[in-house]
MIFI-961162 format. One record per residue: residue number from 0; residue in three letters; x, y, z of N, C-alpha, C, O in turn. Coordinates in pm, 1 decimal. Example, Ala and Ser with C-alpha at 12.3 -4.5 7.8 and 13.67 -1.06 7.14 Angstrom:
<rs>
> nr rest n_px n_py n_pz ca_px ca_py ca_pz c_px c_py c_pz o_px o_py o_pz
> 0 ALA 1319.0 -569.0 780.0 1230.0 -450.0 780.0 1320.0 -330.0 780.0 1423.6 -331.9 846.5
> 1 SER 1285.0 -225.0 708.0 1367.0 -106.0 714.0 1290.0 3.0 787.0 1340.9 113.8 803.9
</rs>
This chain:
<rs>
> nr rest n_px n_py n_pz ca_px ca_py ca_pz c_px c_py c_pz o_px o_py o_pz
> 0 UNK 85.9 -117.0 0.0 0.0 0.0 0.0 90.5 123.3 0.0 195.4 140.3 62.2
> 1 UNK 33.4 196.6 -74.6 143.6 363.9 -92.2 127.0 452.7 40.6 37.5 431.7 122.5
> 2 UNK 197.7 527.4 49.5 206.6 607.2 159.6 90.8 673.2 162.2 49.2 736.0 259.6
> 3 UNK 36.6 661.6 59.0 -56.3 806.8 26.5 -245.8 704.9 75.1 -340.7 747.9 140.6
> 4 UNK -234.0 620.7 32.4 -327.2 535.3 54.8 -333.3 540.8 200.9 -431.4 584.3 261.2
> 5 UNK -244.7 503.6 248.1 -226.0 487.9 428.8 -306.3 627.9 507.2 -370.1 642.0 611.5
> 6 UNK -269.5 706.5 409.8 -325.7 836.5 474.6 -464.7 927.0 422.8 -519.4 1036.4 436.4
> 7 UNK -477.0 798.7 355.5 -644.0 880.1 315.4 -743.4 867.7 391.8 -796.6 766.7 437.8
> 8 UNK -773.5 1009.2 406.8 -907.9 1052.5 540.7 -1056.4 962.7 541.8 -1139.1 953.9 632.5
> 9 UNK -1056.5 887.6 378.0 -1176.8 828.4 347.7 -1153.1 700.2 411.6 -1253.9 657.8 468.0
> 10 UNK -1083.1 649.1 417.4 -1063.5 503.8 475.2 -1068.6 470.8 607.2 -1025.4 551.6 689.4
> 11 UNK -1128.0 333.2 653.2 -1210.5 314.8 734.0 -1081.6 335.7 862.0 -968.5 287.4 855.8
> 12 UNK -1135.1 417.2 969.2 -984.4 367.4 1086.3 -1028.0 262.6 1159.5 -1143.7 231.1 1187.7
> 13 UNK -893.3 195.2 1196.7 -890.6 96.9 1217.1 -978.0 41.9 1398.8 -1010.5 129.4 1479.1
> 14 UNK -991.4 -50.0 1417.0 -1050.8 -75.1 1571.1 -929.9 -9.6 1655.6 -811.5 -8.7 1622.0
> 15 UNK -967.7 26.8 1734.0 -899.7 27.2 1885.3 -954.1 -11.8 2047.4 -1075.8 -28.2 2055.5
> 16 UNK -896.2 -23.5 2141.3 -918.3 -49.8 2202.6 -830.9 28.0 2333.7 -708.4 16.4 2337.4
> 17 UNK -893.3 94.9 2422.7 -799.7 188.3 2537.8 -902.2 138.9 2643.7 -1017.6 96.8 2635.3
> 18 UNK -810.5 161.2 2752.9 -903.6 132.4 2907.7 -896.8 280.6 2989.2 -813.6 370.3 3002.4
> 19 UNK -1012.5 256.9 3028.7 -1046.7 373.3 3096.9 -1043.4 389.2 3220.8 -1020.0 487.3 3291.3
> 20 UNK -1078.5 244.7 3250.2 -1003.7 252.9 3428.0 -1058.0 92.3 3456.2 -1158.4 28.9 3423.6
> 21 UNK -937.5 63.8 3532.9 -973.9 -82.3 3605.1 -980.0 -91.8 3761.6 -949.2 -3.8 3842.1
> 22 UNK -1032.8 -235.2 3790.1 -1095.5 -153.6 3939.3 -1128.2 -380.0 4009.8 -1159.3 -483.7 3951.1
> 23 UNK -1090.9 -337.7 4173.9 -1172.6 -461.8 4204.1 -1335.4 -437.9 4211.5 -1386.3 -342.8 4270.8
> 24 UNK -1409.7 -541.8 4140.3 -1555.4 -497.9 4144.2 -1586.6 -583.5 4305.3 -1670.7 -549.4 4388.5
> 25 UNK -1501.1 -688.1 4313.7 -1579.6 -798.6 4457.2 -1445.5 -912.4 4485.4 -1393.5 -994.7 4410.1
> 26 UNK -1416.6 -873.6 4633.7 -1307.1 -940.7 4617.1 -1402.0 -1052.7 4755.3 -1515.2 -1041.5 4802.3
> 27 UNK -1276.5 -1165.7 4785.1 -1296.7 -1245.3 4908.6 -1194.7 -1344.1 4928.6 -1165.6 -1394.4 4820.1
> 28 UNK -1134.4 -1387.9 5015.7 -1037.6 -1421.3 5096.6 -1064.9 -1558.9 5186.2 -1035.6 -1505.0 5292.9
> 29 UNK -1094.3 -1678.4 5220.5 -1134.2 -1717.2 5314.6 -1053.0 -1828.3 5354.0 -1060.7 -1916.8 5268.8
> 30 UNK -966.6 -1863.1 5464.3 -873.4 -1926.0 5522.4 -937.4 -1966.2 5643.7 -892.4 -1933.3 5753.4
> 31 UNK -1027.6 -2027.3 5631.1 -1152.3 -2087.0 5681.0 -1087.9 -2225.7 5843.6 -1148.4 -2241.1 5949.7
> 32 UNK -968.8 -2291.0 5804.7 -951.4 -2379.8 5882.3 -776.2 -2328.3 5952.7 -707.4 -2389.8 6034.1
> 33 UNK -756.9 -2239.3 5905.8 -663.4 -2181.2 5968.9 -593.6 -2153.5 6114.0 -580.8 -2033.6 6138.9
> 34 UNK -553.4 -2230.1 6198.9 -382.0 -2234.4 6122.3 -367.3 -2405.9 6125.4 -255.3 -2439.9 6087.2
> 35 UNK -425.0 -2480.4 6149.6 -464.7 -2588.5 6096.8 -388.1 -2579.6 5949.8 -269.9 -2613.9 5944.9
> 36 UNK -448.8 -2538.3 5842.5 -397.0 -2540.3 5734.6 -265.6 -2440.8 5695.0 -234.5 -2407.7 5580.6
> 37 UNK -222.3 -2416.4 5773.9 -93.1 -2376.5 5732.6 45.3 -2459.3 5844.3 161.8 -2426.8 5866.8
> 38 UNK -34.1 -2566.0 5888.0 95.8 -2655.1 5954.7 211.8 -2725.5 5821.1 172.8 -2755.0 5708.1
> 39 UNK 341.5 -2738.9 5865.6 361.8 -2789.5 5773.0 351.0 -2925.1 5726.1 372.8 -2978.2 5617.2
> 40 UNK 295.1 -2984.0 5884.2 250.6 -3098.5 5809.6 97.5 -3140.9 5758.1 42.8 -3251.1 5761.9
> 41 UNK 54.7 -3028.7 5714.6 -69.6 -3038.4 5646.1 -62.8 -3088.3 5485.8 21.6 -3057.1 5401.8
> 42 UNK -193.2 -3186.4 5469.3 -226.1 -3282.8 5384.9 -165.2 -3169.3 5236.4 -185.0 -3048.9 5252.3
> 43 UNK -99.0 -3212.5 5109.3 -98.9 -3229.9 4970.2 -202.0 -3126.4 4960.1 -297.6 -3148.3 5034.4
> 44 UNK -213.9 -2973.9 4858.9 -322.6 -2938.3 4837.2 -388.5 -2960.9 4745.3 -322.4 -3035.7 4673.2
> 45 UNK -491.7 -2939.1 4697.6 -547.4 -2991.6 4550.3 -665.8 -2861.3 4548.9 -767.6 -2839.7 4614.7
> 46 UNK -582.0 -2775.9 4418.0 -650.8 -2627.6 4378.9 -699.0 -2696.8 4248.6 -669.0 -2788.2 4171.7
> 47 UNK -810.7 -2579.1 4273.1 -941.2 -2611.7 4119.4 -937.5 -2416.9 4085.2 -923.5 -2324.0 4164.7
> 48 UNK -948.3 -2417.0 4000.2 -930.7 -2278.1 3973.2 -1053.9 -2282.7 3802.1 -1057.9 -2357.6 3704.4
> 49 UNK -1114.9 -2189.5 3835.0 -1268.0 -2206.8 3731.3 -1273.4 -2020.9 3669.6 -1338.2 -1940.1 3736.0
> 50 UNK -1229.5 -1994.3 3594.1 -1265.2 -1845.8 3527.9 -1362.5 -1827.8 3446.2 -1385.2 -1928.3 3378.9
> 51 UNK -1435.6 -1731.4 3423.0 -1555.2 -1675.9 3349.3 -1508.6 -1528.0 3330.7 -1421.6 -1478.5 3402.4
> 52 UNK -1575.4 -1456.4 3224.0 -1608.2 -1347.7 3184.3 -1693.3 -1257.4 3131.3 -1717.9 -1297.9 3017.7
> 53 UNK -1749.0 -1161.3 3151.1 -1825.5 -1142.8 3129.6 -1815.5 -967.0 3094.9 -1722.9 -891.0 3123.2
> 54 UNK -1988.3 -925.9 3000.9 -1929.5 -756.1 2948.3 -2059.1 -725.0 2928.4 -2162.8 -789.2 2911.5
> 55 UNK -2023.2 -591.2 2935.4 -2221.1 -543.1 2918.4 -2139.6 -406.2 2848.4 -2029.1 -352.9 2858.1
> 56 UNK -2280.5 -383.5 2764.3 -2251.5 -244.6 2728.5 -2256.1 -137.8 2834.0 -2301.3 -182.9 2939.3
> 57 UNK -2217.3 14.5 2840.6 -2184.1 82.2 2982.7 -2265.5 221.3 2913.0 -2382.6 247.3 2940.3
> 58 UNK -2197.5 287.9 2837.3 -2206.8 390.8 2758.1 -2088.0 405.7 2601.9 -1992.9 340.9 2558.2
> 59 UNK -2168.4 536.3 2558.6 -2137.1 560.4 2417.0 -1959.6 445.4 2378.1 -1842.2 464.7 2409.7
> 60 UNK -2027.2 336.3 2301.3 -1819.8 287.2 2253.1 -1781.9 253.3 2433.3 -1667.8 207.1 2434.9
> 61 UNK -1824.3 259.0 2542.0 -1797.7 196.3 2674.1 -1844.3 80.9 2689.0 -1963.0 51.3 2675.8
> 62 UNK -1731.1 -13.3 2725.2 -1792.5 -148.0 2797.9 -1716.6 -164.8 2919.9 -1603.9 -121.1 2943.2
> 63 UNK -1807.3 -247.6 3010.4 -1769.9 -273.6 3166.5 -1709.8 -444.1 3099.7 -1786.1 -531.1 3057.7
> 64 UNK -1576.9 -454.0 3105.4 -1583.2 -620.2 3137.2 -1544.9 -681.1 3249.9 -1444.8 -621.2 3289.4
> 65 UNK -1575.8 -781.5 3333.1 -1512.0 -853.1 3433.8 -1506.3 -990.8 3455.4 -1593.6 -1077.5 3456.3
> 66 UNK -1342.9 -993.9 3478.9 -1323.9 -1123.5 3495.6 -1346.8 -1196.0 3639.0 -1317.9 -1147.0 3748.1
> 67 UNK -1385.1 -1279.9 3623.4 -1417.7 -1362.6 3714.9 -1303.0 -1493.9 3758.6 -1264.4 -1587.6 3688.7
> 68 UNK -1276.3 -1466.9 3867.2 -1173.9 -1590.3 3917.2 -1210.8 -1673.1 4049.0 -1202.4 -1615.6 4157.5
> 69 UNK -1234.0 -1748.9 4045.3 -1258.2 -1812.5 4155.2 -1150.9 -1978.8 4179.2 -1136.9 -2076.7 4106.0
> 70 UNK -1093.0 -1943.1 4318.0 -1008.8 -2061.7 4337.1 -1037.1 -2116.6 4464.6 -1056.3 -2046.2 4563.7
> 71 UNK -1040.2 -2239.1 4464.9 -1060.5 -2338.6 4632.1 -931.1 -2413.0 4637.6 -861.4 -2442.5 4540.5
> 72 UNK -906.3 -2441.4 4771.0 -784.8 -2471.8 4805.5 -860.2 -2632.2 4879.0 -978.1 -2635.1 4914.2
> 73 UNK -796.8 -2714.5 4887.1 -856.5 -2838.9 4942.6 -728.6 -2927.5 5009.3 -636.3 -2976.6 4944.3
> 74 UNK -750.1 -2936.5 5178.5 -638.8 -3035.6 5192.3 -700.0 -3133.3 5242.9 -753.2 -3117.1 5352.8
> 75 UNK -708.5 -3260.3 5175.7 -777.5 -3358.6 5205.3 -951.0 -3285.7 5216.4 -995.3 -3196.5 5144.0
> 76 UNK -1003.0 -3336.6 5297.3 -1111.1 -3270.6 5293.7 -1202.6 -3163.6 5378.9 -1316.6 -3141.3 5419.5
> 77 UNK -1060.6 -3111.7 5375.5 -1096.4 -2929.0 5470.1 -1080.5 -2833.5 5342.3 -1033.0 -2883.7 5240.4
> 78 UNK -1107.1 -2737.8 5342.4 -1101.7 -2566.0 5285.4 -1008.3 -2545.4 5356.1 -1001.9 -2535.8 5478.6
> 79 UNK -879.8 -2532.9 5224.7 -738.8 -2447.9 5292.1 -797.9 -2296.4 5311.0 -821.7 -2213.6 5398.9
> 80 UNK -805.3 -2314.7 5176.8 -876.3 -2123.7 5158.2 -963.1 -2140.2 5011.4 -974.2 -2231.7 4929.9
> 81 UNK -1019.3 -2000.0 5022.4 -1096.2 -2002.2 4881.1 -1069.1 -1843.7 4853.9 -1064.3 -1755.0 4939.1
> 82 UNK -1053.5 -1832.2 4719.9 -1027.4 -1679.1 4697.8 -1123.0 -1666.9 4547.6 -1118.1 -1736.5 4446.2
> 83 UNK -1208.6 -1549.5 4581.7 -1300.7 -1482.8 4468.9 -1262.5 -1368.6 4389.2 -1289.3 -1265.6 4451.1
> 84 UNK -1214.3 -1347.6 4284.7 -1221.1 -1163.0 4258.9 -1308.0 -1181.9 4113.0 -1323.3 -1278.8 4038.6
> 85 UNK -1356.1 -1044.7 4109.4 -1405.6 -987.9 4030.2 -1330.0 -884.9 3976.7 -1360.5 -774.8 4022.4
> 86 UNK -1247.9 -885.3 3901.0 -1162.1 -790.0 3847.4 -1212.9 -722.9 3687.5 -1220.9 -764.0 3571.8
> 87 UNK -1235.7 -616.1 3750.7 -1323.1 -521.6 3611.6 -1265.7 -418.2 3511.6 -1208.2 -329.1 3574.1
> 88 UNK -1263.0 -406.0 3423.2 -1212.6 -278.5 3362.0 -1315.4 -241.5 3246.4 -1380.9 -323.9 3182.5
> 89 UNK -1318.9 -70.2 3226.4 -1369.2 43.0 3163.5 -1321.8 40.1 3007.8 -1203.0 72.3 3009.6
> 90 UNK -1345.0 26.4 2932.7 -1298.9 -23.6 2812.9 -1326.1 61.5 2688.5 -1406.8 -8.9 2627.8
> 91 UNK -1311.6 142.1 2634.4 -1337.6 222.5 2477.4 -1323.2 129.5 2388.8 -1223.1 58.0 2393.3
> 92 UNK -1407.0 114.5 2304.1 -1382.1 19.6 2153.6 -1477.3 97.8 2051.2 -1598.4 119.8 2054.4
> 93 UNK -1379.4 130.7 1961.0 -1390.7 222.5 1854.0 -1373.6 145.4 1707.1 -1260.5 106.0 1678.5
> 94 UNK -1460.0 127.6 1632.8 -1441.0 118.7 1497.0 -1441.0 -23.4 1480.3 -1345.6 -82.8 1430.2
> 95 UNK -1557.2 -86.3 1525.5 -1511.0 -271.6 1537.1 -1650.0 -255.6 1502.6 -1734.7 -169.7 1527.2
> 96 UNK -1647.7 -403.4 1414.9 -1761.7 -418.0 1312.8 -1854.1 -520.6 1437.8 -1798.6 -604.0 1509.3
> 97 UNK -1992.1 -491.7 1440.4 -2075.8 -578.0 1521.0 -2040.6 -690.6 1590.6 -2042.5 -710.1 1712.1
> 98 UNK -1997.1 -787.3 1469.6 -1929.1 -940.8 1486.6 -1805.9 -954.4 1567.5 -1768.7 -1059.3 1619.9
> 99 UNK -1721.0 -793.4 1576.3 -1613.3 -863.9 1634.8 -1585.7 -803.7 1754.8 -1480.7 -816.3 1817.8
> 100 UNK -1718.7 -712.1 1798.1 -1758.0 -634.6 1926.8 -1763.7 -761.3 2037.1 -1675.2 -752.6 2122.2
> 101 UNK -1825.5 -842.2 2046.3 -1833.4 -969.0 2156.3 -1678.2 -991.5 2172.9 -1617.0 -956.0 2273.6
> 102 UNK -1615.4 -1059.1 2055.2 -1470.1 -1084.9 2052.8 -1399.7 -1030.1 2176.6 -1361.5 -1082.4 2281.3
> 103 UNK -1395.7 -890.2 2121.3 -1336.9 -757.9 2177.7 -1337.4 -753.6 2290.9 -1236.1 -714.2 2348.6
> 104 UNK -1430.5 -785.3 2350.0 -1496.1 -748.8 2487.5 -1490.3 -916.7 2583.8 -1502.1 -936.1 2704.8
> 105 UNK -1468.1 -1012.2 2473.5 -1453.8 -1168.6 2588.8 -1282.6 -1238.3 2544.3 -1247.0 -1337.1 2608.6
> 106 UNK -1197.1 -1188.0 2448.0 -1121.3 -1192.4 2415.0 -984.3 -1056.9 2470.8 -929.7 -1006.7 2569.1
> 107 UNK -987.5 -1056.0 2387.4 -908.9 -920.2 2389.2 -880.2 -836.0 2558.2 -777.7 -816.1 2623.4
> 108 UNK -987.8 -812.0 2575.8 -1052.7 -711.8 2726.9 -962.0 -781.3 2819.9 -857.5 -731.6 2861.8
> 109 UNK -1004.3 -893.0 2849.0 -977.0 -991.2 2969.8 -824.1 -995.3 2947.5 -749.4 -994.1 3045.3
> 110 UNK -769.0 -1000.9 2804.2 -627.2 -1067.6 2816.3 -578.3 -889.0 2910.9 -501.4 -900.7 3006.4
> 111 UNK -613.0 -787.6 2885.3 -536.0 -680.3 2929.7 -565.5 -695.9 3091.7 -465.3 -687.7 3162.7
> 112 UNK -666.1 -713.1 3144.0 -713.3 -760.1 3302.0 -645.1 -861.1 3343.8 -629.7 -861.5 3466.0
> 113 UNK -599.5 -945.2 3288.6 -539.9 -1099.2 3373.4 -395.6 -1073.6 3414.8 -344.6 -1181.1 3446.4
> 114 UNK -339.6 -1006.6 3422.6 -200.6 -989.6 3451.2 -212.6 -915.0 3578.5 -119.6 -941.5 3654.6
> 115 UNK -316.4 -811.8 3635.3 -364.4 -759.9 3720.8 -360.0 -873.4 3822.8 -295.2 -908.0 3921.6
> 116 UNK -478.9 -919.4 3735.6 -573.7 -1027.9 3842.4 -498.6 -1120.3 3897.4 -525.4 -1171.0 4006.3
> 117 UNK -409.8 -1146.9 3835.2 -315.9 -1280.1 3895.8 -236.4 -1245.2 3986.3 -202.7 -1318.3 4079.4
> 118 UNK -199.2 -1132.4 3968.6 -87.8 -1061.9 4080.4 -195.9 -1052.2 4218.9 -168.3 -1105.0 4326.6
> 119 UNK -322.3 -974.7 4193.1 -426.1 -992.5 4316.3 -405.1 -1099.6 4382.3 -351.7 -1087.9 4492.6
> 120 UNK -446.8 -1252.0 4325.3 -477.4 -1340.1 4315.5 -364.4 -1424.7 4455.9 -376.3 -1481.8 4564.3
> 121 UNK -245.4 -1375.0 4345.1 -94.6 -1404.2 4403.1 -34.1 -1333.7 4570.3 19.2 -1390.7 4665.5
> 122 UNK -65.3 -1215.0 4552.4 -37.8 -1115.2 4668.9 -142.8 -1208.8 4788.3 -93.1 -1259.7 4888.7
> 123 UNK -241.4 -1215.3 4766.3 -347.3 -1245.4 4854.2 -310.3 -1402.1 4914.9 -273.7 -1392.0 5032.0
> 124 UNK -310.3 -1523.0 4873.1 -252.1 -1595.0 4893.1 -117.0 -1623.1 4960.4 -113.3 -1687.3 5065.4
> 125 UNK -21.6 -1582.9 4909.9 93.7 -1524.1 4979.4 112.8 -1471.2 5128.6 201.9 -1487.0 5212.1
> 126 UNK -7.6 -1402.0 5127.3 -35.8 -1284.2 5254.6 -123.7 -1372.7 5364.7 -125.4 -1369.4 5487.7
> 127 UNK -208.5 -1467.1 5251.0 -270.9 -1576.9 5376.9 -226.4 -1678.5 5460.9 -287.0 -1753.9 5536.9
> 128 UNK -70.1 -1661.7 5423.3 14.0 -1771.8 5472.3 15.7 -1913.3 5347.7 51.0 -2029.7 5366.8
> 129 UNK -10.1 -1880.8 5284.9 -9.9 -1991.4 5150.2 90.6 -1971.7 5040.4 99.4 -1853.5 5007.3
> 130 UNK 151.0 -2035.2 4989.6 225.6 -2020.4 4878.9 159.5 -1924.6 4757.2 39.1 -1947.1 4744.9
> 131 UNK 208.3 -1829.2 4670.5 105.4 -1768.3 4623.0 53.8 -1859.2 4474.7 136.8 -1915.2 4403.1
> 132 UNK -71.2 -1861.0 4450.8 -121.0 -1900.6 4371.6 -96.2 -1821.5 4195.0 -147.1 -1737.6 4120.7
> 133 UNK -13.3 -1892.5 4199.7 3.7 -1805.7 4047.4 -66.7 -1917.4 3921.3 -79.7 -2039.6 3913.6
> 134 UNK -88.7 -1842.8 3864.9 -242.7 -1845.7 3785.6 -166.5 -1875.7 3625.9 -108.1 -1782.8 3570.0
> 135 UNK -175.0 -2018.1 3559.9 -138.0 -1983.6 3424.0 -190.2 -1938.1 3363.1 -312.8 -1930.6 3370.5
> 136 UNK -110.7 -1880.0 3263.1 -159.4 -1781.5 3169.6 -286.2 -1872.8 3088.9 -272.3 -1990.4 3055.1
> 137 UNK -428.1 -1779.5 3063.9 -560.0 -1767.2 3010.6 -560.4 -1786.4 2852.3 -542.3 -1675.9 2801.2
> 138 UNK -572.2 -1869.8 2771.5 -604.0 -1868.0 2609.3 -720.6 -1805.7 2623.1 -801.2 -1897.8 2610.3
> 139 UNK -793.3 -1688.3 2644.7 -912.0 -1626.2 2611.6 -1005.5 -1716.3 2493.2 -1111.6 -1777.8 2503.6
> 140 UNK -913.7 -1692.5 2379.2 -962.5 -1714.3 2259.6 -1030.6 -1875.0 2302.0 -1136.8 -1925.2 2265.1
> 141 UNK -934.7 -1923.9 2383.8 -993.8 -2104.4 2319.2 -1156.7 -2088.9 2460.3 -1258.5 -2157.5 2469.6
> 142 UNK -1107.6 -1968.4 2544.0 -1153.5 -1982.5 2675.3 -1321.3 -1996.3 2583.6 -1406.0 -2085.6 2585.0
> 143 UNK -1316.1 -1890.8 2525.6 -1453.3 -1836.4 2419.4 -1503.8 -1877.9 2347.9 -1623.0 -1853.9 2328.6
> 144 UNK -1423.6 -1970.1 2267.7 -1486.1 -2111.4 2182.8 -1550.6 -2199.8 2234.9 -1653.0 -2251.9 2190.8
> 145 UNK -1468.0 -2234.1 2380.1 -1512.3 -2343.2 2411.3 -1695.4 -2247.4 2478.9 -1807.2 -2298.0 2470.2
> 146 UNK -1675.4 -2163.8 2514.6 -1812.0 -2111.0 2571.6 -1921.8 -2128.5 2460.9 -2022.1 -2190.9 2495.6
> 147 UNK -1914.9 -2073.6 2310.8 -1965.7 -2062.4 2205.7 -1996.0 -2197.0 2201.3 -2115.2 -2215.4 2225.9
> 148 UNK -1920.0 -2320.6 2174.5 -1935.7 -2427.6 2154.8 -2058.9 -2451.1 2247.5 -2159.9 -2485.9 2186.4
> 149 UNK -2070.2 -2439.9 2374.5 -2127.6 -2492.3 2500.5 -2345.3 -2408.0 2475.9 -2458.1 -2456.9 2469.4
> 150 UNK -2296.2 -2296.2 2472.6 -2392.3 -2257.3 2393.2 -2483.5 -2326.2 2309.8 -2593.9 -2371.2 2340.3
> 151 UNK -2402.9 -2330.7 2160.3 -2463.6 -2372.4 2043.5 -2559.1 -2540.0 2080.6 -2673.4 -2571.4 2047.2
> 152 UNK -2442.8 -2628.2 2169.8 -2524.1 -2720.5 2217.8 -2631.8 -2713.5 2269.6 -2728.2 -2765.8 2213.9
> 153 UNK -2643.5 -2656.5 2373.3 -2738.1 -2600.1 2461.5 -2840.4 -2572.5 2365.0 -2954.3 -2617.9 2354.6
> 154 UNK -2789.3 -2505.6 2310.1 -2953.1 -2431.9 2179.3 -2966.5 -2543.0 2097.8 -3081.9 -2566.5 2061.9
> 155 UNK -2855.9 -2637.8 2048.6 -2927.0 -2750.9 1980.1 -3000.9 -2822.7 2035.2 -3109.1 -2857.5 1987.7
> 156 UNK -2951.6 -2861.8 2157.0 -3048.4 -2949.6 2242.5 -3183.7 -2885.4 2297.1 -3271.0 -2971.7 2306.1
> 157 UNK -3229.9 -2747.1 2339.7 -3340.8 -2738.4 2345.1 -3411.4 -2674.1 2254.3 -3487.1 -2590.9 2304.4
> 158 UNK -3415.2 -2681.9 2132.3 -3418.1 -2765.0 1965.8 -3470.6 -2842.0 1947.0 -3581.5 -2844.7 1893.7
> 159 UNK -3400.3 -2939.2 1989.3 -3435.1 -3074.7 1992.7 -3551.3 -3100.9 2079.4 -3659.4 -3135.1 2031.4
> 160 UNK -3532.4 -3085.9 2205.0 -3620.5 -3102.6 2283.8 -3789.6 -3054.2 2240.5 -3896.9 -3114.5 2239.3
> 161 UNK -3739.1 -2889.0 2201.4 -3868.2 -2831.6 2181.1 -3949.5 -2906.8 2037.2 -4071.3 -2923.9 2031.9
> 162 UNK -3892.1 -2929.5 1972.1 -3912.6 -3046.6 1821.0 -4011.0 -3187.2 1909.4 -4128.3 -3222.9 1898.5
> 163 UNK -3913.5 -3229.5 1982.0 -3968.4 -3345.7 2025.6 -4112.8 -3329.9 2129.5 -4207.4 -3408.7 2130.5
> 164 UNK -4099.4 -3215.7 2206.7 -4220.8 -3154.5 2249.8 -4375.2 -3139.2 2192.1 -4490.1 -3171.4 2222.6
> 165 UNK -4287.4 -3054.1 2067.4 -4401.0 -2990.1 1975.6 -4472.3 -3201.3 1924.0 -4589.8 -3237.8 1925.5
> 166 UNK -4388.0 -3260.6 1899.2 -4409.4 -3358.5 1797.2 -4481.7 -3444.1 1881.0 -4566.1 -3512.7 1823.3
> 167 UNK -4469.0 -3460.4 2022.2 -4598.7 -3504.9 2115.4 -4703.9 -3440.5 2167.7 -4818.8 -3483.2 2179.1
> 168 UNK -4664.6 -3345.3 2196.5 -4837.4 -3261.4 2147.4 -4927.4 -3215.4 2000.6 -5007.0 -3125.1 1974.8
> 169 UNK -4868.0 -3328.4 1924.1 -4971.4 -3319.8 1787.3 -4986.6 -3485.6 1761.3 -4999.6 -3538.2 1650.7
> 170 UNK -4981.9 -3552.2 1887.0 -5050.6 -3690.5 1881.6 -5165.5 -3710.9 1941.7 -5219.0 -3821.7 1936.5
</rs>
């Protein structure tokens, strides 16, 4: 492309994306069997760690997104700890075509929030007397497929269902 092309006022600009402010929306902490669970000879832990995300429109080109983290700590069968955050950010998205507005906002959004969140995540743990929980890094993208996927089932199956419904109430 010519220099001159690059700079023509008629052509579409491109998406962007800036944050406007990030923020804890809901945090929680709970070291529930404590100090029990911080002996050192306390049981092997076994962490489950479950993320979601989520976005709403806010105002003009504004979206609220927040990630959702939730982790349980398990030694044998006590609650080491459990830690919740809701980690949110203020989001501008400019010049993104309908289709790739969701993207934007369950993709994209979250990857700029998770580096936050994990450090939260991490500090907090750490501070509870626990090793800190550091959080591998998030594939958004596959995180979102697999959601889409989960979906589409869902709607096939009550589809199906409603088909099979309809098809016994016309006997």
């Amino acid at each position: 492309m010519s220099n001159a092309a690059a700079q023509d006022p008629s052509a579409p600009e491109a998406p962007s994306i800036s944050v406007s402010g990030q923020y804890v929306k809901d945090f929680s902490f709970e070291n529930p069997n404590a100090p029990e669970s911080l002996a050192s000879d306390a049981p092997q832990p076994q962490i489950e760690v479950n993320v979601d995300v989520q976005a709403r429109g806010f105002r003009n080109n504004m979206y609220e997104v927040v990630l959702r983290i939730h982790g349980h700590c398990r030694q044998a069968e006590n609650t080491a700890f459990v830690v919740e955050l809701d980690y949110a950010g203020l989001f501008v998205l400019r010049n993104f075509e309908q289709g790739h507005l969701e993207q934007a906002c369950l993709i994209e959004c979250p990857r700029l929030l998770f580096p936050f969140a994990r450090t939260i995540i991490a500090n907090t743990t750490r501070d509870g007397g626990f090793p800190p929980l550091l959080l591998d890094p998030i594939d958004f993208n596959q995180l979102y497929q697999r959601s889409r996927a989960t979906q589409a089932g869902a709607g096939q199956a009550a589809a199906d269902q409603g088909a099979t419904d309809q098809g016994a109430d016309e006997s």
